[in-house]
C-alpha positions in Angstrom: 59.0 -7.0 211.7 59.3 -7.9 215.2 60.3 -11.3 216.6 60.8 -12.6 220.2 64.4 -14.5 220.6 63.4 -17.2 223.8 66.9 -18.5 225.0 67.1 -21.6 227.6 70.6 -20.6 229.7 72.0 -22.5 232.5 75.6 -21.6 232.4 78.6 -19.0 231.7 77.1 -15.9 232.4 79.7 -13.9 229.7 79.1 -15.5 227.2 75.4 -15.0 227.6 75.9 -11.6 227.8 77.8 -11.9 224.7 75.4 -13.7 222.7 72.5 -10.9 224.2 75.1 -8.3 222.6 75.4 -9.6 219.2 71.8 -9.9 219.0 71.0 -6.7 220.1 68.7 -5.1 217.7 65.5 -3.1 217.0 63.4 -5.6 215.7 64.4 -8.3 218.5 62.7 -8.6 221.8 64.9 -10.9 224.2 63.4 -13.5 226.8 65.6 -15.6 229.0 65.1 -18.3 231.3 68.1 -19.0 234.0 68.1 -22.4 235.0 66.9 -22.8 238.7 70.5 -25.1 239.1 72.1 -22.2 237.8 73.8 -20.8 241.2 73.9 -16.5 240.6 73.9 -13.5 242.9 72.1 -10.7 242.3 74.8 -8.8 241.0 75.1 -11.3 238.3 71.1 -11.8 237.4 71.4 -7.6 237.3 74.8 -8.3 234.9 72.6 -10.3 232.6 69.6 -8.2 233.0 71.1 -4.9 232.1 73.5 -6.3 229.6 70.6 -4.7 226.7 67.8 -2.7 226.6 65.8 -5.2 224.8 66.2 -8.1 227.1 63.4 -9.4 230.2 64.5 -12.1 232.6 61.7 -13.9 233.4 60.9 -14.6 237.3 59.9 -17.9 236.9 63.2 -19.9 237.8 62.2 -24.2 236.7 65.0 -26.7 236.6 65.7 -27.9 233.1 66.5 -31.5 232.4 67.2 -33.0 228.8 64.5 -35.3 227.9 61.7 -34.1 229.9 58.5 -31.9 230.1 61.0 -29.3 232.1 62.3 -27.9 228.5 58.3 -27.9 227.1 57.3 -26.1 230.4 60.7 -23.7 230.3 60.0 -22.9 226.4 56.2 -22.0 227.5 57.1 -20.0 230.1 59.2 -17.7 228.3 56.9 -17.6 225.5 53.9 -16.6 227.7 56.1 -13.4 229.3 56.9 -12.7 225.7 53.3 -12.3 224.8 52.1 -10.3 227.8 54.1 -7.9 226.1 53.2 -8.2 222.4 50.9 -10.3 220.9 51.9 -9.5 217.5 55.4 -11.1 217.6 56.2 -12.4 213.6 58.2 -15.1 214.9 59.6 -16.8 217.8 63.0 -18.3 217.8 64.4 -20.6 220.7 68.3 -21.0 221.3 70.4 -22.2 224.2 72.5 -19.7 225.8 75.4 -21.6 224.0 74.0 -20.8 220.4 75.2 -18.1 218.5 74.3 -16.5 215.1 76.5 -17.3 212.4 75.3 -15.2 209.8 75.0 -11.2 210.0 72.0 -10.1 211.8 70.9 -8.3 208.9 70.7 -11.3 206.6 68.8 -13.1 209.5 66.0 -10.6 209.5 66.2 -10.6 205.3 66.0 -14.6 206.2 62.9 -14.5 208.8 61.2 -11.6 206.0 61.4 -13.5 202.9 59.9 -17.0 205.0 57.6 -15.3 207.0 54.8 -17.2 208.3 56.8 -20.6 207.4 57.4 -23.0 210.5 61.1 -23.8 210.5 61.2 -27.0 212.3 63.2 -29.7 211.9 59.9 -32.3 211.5 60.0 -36.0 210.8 56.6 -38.0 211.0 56.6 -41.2 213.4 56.3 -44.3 212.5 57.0 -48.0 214.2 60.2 -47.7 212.9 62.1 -44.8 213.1 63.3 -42.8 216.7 60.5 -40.9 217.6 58.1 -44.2 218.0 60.3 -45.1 221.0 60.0 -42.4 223.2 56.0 -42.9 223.1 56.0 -46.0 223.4 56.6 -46.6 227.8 55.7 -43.7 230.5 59.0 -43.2 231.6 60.2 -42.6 235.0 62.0 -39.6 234.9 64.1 -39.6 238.3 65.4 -42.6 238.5 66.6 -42.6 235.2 68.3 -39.3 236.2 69.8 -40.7 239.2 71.2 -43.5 237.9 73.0 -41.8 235.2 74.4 -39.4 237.8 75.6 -42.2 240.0 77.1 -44.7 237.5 79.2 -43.2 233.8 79.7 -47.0 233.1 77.2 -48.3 230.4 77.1 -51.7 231.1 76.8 -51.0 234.8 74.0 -48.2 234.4 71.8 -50.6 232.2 72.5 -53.5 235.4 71.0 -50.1 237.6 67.9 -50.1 234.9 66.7 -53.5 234.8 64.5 -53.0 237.8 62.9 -49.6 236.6 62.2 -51.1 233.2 60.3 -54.1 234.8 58.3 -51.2 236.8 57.9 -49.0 233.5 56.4 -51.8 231.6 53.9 -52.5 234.7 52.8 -48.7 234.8 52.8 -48.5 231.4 50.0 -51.4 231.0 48.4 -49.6 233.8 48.0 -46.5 232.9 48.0 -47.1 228.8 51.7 -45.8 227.1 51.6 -42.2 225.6 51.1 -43.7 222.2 48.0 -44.6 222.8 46.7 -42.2 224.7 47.3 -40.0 222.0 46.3 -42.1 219.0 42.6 -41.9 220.8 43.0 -38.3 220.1 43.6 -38.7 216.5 46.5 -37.0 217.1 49.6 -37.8 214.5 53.1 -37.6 215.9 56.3 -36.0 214.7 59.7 -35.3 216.1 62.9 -33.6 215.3 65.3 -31.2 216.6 64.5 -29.1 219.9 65.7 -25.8 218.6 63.5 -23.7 216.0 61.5 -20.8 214.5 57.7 -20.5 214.5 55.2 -17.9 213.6 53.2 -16.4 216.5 49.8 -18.3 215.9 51.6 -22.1 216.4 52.9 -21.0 219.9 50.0 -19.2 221.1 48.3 -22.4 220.3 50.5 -24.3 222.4 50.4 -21.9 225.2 46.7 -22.7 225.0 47.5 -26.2 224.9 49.4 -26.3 228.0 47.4 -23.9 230.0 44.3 -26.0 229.4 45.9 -29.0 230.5 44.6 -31.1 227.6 44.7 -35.0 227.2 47.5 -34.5 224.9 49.8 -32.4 227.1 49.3 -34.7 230.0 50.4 -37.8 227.7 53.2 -35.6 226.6 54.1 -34.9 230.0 54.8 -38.3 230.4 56.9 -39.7 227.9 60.8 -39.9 227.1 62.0 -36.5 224.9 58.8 -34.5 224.6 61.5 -31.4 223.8 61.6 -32.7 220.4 58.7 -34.3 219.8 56.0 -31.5 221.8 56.2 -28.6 219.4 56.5 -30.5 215.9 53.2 -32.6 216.8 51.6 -28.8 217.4 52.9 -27.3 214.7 51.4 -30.3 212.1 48.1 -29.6 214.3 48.2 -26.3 213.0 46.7 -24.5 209.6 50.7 -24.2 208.6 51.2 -27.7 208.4 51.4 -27.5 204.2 54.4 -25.1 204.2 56.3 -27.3 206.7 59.4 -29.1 205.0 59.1 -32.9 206.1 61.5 -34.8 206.1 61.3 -39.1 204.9 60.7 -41.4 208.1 63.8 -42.7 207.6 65.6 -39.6 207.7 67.9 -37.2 210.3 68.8 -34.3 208.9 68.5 -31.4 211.3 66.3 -29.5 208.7 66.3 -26.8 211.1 68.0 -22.8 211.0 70.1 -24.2 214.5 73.0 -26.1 213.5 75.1 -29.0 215.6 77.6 -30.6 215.5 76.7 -34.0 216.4 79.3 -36.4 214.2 81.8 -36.3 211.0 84.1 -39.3 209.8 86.6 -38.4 212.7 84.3 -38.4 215.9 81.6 -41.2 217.1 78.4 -39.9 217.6 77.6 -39.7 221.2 74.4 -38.4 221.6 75.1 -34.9 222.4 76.6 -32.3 220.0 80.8 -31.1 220.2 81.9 -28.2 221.5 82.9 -26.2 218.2 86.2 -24.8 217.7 88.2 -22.5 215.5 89.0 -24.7 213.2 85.2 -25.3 212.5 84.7 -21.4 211.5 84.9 -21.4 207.7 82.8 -24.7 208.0 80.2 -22.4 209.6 80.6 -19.6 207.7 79.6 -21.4 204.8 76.5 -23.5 206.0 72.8 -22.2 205.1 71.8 -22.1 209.1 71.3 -18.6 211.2 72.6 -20.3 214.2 75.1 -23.3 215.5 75.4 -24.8 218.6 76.9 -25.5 221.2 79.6 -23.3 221.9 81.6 -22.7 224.9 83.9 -19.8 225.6 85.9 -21.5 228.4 87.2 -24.3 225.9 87.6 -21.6 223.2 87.0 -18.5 222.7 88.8 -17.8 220.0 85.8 -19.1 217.6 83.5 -16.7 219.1 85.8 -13.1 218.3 85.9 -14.5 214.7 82.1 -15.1 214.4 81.8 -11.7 216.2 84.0 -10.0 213.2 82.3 -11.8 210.7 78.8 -11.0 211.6 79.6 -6.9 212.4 81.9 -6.8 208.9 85.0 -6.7 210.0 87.8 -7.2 207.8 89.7 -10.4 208.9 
């Protein structure tokens, strides 16, 4: 059964080369997209490149930003250079070069078997009052918003920064009609949920199509707030799996995805962005139901990642 692994990287080259190791295996075919911020020689694309057999670095260098149609057209990309060489993929799983399997790579191909054609996606179904209604609801302008969070850390002194852009975001919106309804003339029912996940080939050849064609419903994804986790659930509920995806209540966040983070416990405020995980989160992990957890980072601790390594190859502790 062979699957296409698509991973979104834009920094610390070793430990993408570590996470390419661990995965190295027969039945996976690695893609990889290095972010066009990412600053790296030649002798360092060629370190990444040759770290497996299995592994293509796409040409195509795009630079990612959270929130925006950048991750959509990143994700596309490497799924389009994963199909010009085989269009027979079972599944396609997206990580971040700071994921990394927590379970044995045997038990995840047992996993991706067993499931098989199943849409893993962490999918939630808009409504007026939940999360997901929010980010369809103004054409949001993209830069701005980016500059002003580079320039200014300070909440109340970023949302003084904002005042003028939301005045200009409700004018366009009127305009030019929010993404919410340009999509609701499509018919088109709307979903959300975590960015990271595991679909069959047909749902992401469909949104290949999608995207190359341009469609009314791209472009109105194109311009609203989080499209990374909104984009791919909408398609995959468009599709002929939608039955055998697991929905969750409109009220609910649950991260029903195979990707686990680590986003908030009853020590930490929740700030939007997942923790860096630790050592002393590994039996934690080594007892959850997910393939994969997120996000890691070898610089702050490494330590996490040689335990993970013995536990997924067998080794005795």
């Amino acid at each position: 059964m062979q699957n296409a692994i698509l991973i979104i990287a834009h920094k610390n080259k070793e430990q993408l080369i570590r996470l390419i190791k661990i995965l190295n295996d027969k039945d996976f075919d690695i893609y990889i997209h290095l972010d066009k911020k990412w600053k790296l020689s030649l002798e360092e694309i060629n370190d990444i490149k040759f770290s497996s057999s299995n592994v293509k670095i796409i040409n195509k260098r795009i630079s990612g930003f959270l929130d925006t149609w950048s991750l959509c057209q990143i994700t596309i990309e490497l799924a389009k250079e994963a199909f010009k060489k085989n269009k027979n993929y079972h599944y396609f799983l997206l990580l971040s070069g700071q994921d990394y399997p927590i379970k044995p790579i045997k038990d995840i191909k047992k996993y991706l078997k067993n499931v098989y054609p199943k849409p893993i996606i962490d999918c939630t179904p808009m409504t007026k009052e939940n999360w997901i209604y929010s980010g369809f609801r103004w054409i949001r302008i993209h830069p701005y918003y980016r500059f002003v969070e580079k320039i200014s850390k300070n909440k109340i002194c970023r949302k003084v920064l904002l005042l003028p852009i939301y005045f200009i975001q409700v004018i366009i919106t009127f305009i030019l009609q929010s993404p919410y309804k340009r999509l609701s003339r499509e018919n088109c029912s709307l979903y959300g949920g975590s960015a990271w996940w595991i679909l069959p080939n047909e749902i992401v050849g469909n949104c290949i199509k999608e995207v190359e064609n341009n469609t009314k419903i791209v472009r109105a994804f194109k311009l609203k707030n989080t499209p990374e986790e909104t984009f791919f659930q909408t398609m995959a509920m468009r599709s002929k799996y939608k039955e055998m995806i697991d929905l969750n209540a409109p009220d609910e966040i649950l991260q029903n995805c195979m990707t686990y983070a680590y986003f908030f416990d009853d020590e930490h405020e929740p700030t939007g962005h997942p923790y860096i995980l630790n050592i002393n989160n590994l039996e934690m992990l080594k007892n959850r139901k997910e393939l994969f957890a997120r996000k890691f980072d070898e610089k702050i601790d490494s330590k996490i990642l040689d335990q993970l390594d013995n536990y997924i190859k067998g080794v005795p502790r």
